[in-house]
C-alpha positions, 0 to 999 in steps of 0.5 A, a space after each residue: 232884262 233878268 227878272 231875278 228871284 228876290 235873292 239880292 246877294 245872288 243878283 248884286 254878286 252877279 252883277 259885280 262879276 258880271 262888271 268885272 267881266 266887262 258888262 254894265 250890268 243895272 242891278 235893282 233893289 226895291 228899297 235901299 234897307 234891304 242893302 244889309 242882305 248884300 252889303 259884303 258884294 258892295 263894300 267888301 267885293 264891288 267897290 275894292 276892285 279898282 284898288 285891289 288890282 292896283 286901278 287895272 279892274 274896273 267896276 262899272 255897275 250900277 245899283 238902283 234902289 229907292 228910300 225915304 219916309 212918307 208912303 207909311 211902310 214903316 222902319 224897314 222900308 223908309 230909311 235913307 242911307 246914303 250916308 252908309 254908301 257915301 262913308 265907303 271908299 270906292 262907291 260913287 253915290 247919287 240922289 236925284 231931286 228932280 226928273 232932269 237929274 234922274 236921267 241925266 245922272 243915271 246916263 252918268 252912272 251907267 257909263 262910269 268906271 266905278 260902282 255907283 249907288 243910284 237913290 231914287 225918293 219914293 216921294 218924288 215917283 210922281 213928280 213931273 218935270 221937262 226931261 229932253 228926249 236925246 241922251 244927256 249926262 251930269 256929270 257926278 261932283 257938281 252942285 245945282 244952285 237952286 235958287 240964288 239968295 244973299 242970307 243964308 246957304 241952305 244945303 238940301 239933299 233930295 226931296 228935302 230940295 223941295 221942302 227948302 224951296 217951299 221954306 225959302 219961297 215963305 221967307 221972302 216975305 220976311 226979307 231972308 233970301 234963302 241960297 239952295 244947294 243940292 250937291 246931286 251927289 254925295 260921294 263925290 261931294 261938290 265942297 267948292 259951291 257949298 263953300 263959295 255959297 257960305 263965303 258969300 252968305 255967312 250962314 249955313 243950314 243943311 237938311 238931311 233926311 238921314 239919321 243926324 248922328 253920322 249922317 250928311 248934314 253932320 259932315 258937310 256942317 263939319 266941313 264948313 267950319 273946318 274949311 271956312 270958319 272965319 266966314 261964319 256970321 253964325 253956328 250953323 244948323 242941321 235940320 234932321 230927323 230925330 235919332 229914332 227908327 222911322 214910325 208907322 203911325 202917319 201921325 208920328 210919320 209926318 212928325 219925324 220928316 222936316 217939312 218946311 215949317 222946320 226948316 224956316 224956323 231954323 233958317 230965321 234962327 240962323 238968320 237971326 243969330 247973324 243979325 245979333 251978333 
């Protein structure tokens, strides 16, 4: 354990150097928008060693850092790229939405070959769950099917897994059984659940904390109608934030994150698209 000076180029270089010398070095940085300081060690350095050296250096390092809206810390500190990491080669990428996961999944990061960027919400610190003592790992590319349902895919990637749960849980009453896919992962992306929920349900929304231009919602939507167009009963829909910088007034805070209400809305919408059409 080094308790570096807050100088995240220095310790990120180190701990890729420190990789490719053989170590598995756990580099944090305390909020995942501080990235940009030391983006060229992870995107130019860390994450094209493997290829680079024609797959003979390995980079097993992990960076943790947390993300997400909600503790009111303004635009600089509340932003979720995963997107960022997940568009780059070479970067494994992991979002835990629950206990179990987290450790799992960091077991997982640690013993991997290849960079991977481990993001923890900061909403979910408090969060409690059962967590097995004895070491366990998930492996990175498979989904967990939250909840099973018949009408509708919803795909959610880390806290928004249970804000979908809190929308699915009121939709019940409605008669709109809600299926919840958290891919665990970004890069890889498990496509096949996402795509075997859609074959069985016909209609897809995705929530995605991220920015919408760009962002997951976007690509795992544009996968869907690119891999599985004739088994769409309705457009799909994304449940993002809008297009701005996180604000700091709590008001406008609460305004930017899709909450429940948001996401059933556009769960009934697709639901009824389905149903008209």
């Amino acid at each position: 354990m080094i308790d570096t000076p807050i100088s995240e180029s220095a310790y990120v270089g180190a701990a890729a150097g420190a990789a490719a010398s053989g170590l598995r070095p756990v580099a944090e940085l305390m909020f995942v928008d501080f990235m940009g300081v030391c983006l060229d060690q992870i995107f130019n350095q860390a994450a094209k060693f493997r290829y680079m050296f024609g797959g003979k250096a390995v980079t097993p390092m992990v960076i943790r850092t947390m993300f997400g809206a909600g503790i009111r810390a303004a635009s600089q500190h509340s932003q979720a790229l995963y997107p960022i990491f997940t568009h780059i080669p070479g970067l494994k990428v992991v979002v835990p939405a629950t206990p179990y996961d987290a450790k799992g999944l960091l077991i997982q990061s640690i013993r991997d070959e290849d960079p991977v960027i481990f993001l923890e919400h900061k909403m979910l610190y408090a969060m409690e769950g059962d967590v097995p003592e004895e070491p366990y790992a998930i492996p990175f590319g498979e989904a967990e099917v939250v909840r099973e349902g018949s009408d509708v895919t919803v795909v959610a990637i880390g806290r928004m897994v249970h804000l979908a749960a809190q929308a699915a849980a009121e939709l019940d009453g409605a008669g709109i059984g809600c299926e919840i896919i958290d891919p665990r992962t970004t890069s890889p992306l498990d496509t096949e659940t996402i795509l075997e929920s859609v074959e069985h349900t016909g209609r897809l929304v995705v929530v995605d904390e991220a920015n919408p231009r760009c962002g997951m919602a976007a690509d795992i939507v544009a996968m869907v109608s690119q891999e599985a167009f004739g088994n769409l009963k309705a457009a799909p829909r994304m449940v993002t934030p809008p297009h701005t910088p996180v604000p700091f007034s709590p008001v406008l805070e609460d305004a930017y994150v899709p909450g429940p209400d948001a996401i059933a809305e556009a769960i009934r919408a697709t639901a009824g698209a389905a149903t008209r059409a």
